[in-house]
C-alpha positions as CSV (number, residue, x, y, z in Angstrom):
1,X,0.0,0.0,0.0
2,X,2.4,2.3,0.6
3,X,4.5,1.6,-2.3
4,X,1.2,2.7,-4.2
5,X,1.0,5.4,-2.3
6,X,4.6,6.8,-3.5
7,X,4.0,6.1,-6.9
8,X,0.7,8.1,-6.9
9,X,2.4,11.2,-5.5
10,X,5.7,10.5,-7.7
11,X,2.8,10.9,-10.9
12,X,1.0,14.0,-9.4
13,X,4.5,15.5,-9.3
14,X,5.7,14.7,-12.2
15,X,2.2,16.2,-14.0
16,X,2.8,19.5,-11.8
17,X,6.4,20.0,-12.8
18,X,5.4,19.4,-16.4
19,X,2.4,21.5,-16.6
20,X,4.8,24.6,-14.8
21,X,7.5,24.2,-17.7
22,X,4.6,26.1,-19.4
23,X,4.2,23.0,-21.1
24,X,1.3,21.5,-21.3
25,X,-0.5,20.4,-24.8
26,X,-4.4,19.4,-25.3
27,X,-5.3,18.1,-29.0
28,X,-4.0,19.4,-32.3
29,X,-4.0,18.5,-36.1
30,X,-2.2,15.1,-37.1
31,X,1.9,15.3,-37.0
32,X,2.7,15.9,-40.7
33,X,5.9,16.2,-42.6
34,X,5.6,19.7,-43.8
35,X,8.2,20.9,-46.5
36,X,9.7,23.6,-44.0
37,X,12.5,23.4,-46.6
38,X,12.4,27.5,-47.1
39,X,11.7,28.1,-43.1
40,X,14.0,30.9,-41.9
41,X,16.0,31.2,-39.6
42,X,17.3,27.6,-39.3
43,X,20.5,26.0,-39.3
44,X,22.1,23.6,-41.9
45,X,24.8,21.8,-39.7
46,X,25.9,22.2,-36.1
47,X,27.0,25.3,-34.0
48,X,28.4,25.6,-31.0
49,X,27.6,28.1,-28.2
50,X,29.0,29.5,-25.0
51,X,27.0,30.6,-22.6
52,X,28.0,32.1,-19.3
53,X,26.2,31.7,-16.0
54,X,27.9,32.8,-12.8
55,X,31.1,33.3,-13.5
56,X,31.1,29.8,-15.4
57,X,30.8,28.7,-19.4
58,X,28.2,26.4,-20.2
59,X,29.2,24.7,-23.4
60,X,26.2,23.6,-25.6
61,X,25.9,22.0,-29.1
62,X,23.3,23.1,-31.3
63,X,22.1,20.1,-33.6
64,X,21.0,21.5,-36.8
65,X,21.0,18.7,-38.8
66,X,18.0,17.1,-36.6
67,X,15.7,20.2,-35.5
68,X,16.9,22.9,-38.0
69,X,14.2,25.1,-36.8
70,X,14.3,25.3,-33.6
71,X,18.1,25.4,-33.6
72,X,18.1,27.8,-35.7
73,X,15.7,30.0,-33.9
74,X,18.3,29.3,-30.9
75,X,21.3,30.1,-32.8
76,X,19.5,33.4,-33.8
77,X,18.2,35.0,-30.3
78,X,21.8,34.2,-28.9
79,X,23.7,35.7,-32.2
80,X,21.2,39.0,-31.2
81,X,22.3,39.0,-28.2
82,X,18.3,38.3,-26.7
83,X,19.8,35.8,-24.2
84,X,22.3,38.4,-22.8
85,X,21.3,39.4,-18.7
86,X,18.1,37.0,-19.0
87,X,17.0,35.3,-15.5
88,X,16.3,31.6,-15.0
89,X,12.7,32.1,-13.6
90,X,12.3,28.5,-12.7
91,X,14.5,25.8,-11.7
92,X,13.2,22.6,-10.4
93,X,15.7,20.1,-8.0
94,X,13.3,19.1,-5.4
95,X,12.2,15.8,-5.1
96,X,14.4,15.1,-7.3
97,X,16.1,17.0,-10.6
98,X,13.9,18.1,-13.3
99,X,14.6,21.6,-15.5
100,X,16.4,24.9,-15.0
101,X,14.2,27.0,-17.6
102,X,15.3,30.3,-18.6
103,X,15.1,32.6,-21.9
104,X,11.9,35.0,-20.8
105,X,12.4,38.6,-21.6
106,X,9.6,38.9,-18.9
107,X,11.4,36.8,-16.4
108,X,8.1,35.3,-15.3
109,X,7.3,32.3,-17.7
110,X,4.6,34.1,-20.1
111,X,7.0,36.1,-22.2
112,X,8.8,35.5,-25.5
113,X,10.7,37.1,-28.0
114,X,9.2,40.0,-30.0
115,X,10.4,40.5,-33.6
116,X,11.6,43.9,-34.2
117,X,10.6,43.6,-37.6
118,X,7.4,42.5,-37.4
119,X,6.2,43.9,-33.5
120,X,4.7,40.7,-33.0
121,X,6.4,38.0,-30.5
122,X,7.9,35.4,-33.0
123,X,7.1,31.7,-32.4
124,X,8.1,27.8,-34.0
125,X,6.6,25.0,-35.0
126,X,6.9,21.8,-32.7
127,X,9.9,20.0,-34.7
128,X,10.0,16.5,-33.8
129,X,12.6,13.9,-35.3
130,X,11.7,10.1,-35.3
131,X,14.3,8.1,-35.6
132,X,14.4,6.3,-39.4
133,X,13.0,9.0,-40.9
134,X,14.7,11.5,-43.1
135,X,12.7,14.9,-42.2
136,X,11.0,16.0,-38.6
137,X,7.6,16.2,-38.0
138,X,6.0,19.3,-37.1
139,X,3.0,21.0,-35.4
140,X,1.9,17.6,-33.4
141,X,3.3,16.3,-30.4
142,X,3.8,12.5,-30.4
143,X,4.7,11.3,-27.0
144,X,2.7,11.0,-24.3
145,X,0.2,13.6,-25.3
146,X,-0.8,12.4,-27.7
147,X,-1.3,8.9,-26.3
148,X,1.9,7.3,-27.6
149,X,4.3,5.6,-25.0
150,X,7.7,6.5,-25.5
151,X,8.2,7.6,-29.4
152,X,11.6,6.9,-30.5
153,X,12.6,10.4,-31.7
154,X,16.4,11.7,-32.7
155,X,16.8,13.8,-30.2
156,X,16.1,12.8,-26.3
157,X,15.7,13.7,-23.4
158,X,18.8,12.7,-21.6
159,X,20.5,14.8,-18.7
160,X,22.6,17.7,-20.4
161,X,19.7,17.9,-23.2
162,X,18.6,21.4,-24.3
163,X,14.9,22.0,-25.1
164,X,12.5,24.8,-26.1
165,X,9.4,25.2,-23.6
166,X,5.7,26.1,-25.2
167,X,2.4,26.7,-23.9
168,X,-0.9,24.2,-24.7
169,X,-0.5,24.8,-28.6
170,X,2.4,23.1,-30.2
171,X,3.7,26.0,-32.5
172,X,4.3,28.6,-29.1
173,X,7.8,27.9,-28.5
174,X,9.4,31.3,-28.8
175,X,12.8,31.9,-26.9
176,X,12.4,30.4,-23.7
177,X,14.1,27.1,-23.2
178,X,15.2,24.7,-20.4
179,X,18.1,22.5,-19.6
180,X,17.3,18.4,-18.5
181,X,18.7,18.2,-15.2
182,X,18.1,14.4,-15.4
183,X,16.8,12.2,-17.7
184,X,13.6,13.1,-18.9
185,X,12.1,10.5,-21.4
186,X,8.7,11.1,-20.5
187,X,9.0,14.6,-22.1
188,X,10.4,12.7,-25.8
189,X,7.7,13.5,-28.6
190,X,6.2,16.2,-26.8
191,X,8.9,19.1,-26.4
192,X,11.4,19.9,-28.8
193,X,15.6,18.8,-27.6
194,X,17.7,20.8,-29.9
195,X,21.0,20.5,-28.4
196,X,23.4,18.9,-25.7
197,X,25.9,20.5,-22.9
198,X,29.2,19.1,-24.4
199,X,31.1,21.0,-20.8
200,X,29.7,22.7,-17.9
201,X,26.8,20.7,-16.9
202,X,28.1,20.8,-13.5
203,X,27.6,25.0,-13.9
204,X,23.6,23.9,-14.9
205,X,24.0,21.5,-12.1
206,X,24.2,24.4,-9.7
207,X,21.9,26.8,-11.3
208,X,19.5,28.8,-9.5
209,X,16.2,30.7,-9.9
210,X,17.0,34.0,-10.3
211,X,20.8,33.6,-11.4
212,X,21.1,35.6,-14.9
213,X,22.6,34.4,-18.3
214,X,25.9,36.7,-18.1
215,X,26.1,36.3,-21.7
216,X,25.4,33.9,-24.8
217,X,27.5,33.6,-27.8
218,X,27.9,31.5,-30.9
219,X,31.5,30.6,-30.4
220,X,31.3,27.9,-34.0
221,X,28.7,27.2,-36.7
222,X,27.7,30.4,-37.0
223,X,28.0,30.0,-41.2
224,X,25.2,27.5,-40.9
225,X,22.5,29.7,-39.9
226,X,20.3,30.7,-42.8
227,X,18.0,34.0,-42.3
């Protein structure tokens, strides 16, 4: 009994952490292989980028050659310097390790970034790679959302990963993002991983709400990004 007990509250926690990651996602159209051949900005290839938190580089690759999109989205904010003095408003240890989620001009979870050009807060598809097929799938979330168990996809959910957050609908991720302080598999299909800390993890590791991107740069790769 009590064994059922704890796996009832481990469940009801891992629902609430989800659901605050400002990611939660109700129905939506079928997953389709757009042609987002044309989709600017994205990135052809990998880039590397160095971002600074408390004194400390964090060291992340950017995998364009799996979620162009939303790397290149990422690859963009941090070449315009978006990133730059940004808080993380939520970071997650207790019970046990789950995000450190940053990238909101805001600094309170609802904001994103708003296109000079256009006035308007600039927002990506869901890009979601299964593994054996050549192009991503977009606009649908296939894990556990949408009542799949445990899609294999590309690009996982392991500790180290980096990921955009979204809100209900699928195409809302805009600049913030979150680092897996664990591994997260339960989250595969649903979010979008774009990327991996290569060095510093143990920087992430120690992370905490409030502490402030010092600075974000593309340090390799840059070439690859298409606008």
């Amino acid at each position: 009994m009590e064994k059922s007990i704890q796996y009832w509250l481990k469940s009801l926690l891992t629902i609430v952490f989800v659901c605050g990651l400002v990611l939660t996602g109700c129905s939506t159209p079928e997953a389709n292989s757009l042609n987002m051949d044309n989709y600017v900005p994205r990135l052809e290839g990998k880039a590397t980028v160095e971002m600074k938190v408390n004194g400390s580089p964090i060291t992340i690759e950017v995998d364009g050659n799996n979620a162009p999109i939303t790397a290149g989205n990422f690859v963009d904010l941090v070449d315009r310097g978006v990133y730059n003095g940004l808080t993380f408003h939520r970071v997650v240890n207790e019970p046990e390790p789950f995000v450190a989620q940053g990238g909101d001009p805001k600094g309170n979870g609802t904001g994103g970034f708003i296109d000079p050009n256009t006035k308007q807060e600039r927002t990506i598809p869901l890009e979601i790679k299964l593994q054996g097929e050549e192009k991503p799938l977009y606009s649908k979330a296939v894990g556990r959302q949408s009542g799949a168990a445990s899609p294999k996809v590309v690009l996982n959910h392991k500790r180290g990963a980096i990921a955009m957050a979204r809100s209900q609908m699928p195409d809302s991720a805009s600049s913030q993002f979150y680092f897996a302080l664990s591994d997260l598999g339960f989250l595969d299909g649903d979010y979008a991983v774009f990327g991996y800390v290569t060095s510093g993890m143990e920087v992430v590791d120690n992370i905490k709400q409030g502490d402030r991107i010092e600075s974000a740069k593309v340090v390799s790769g840059l070439e690859n990004l298409k606008k």
